[in-house]
N, C-alpha and C positions, 0 to 999 in steps of 0.2 A: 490613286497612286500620287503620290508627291513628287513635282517634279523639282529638280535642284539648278540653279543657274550656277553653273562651274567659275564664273568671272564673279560673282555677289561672296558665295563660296570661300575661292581663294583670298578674296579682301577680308573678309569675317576673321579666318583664318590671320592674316598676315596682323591686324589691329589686336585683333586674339593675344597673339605673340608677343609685340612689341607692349603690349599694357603687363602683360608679368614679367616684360624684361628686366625689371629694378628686382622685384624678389629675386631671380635668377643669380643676378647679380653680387646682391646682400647676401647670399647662402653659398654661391659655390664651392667654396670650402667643403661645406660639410655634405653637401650632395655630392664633388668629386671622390670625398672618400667613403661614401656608401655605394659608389658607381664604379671606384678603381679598378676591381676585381672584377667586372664585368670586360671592362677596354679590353686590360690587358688580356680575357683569354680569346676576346676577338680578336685582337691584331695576332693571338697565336694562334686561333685556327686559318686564319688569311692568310699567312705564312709573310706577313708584312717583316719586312728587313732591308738591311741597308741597300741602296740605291733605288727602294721600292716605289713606284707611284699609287697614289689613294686617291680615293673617291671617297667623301662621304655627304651624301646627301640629307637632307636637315640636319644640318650639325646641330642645331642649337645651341648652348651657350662653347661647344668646341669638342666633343667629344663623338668619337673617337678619334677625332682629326690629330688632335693635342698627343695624346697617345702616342698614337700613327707617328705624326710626326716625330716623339722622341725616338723614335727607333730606325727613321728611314736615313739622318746622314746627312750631309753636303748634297749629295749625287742623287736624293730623293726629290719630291716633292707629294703635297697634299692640297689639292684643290677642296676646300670648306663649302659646299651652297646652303644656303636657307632662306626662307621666305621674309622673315621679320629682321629688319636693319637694327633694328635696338639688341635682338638675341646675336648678331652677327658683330655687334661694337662689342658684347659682355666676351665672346669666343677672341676678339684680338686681344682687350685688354689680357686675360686668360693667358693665351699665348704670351705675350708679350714679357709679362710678369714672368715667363719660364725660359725665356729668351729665346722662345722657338718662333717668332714671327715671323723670320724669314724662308721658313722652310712651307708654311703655310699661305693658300693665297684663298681670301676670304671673299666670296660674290652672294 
C-alpha cells in the first residue's frame, strides 16, 4: 500500500496550482464562457440571492464566488478560499475587472 504524507500532498498541490496560475489567467475569458452556464445554474439551485452568504471552497481562479457574488447585493457577502495565492490573485483581478471586489473576500 502507498502511503501519502498529507503536508508533502497539499504543497505538491499548492505549487501545482500557482505554476498554471498564468494560463488561468491568459484564458479566463474563454473558460468563463464555457463555464457560465454551469455558475449560474448552481447559484440557482443554492437558491443564492440578495442578502445571501457563500462559501466556496477552492475557488480557483473565482468561480462560483464571482457569480455568487453578482447576485448577493450590498447586504451579502462571499468568502473565496483556495490553496494557490497566484489562482487567488487571477480570482481578485477577476472580480475586480467586474467591480464585485467588495462584496468578495478572498483567503
Amino acid at each position: 500500500m502507498i502511503e501519502i504524507d498529507p503536508t508533502k500532498y497539499k504543497e505538491d498541490q499548492r505549487k501545482g496550482w500557482n505554476n498554471v496560475a498564468i494560463g488561468w489567467l491568459k484564458w479566463w475569458e474563454i473558460t468563463e464562457n464555457a463555464g457560465s452556464n454551469l455558475s449560474k445554474r448552481l447559484i440557482e439551485l443554492a437558491e443564492i440571492k440578495q442578502g445571501s452568504i457563500v462559501l466556496d471552497i477552492s475557488t480557483g481562479i473565482g468561480e462560483p464566488a464571482i457569480t455568487a457574488a453578482s447576485k448577493i447585493g450590498k447586504n451579502g457577502h462571499v468568502l473565496a478560499v483556495d490553496i494557490s495565492p497566484q489562482m487567488l490573485s487571477v480570482a481578485k483581478e477577476r472580480a475586480k475587472s467586474m467591480d464585485l471586489q467588495d462584496l468578495i473576500e478572498f483567503r
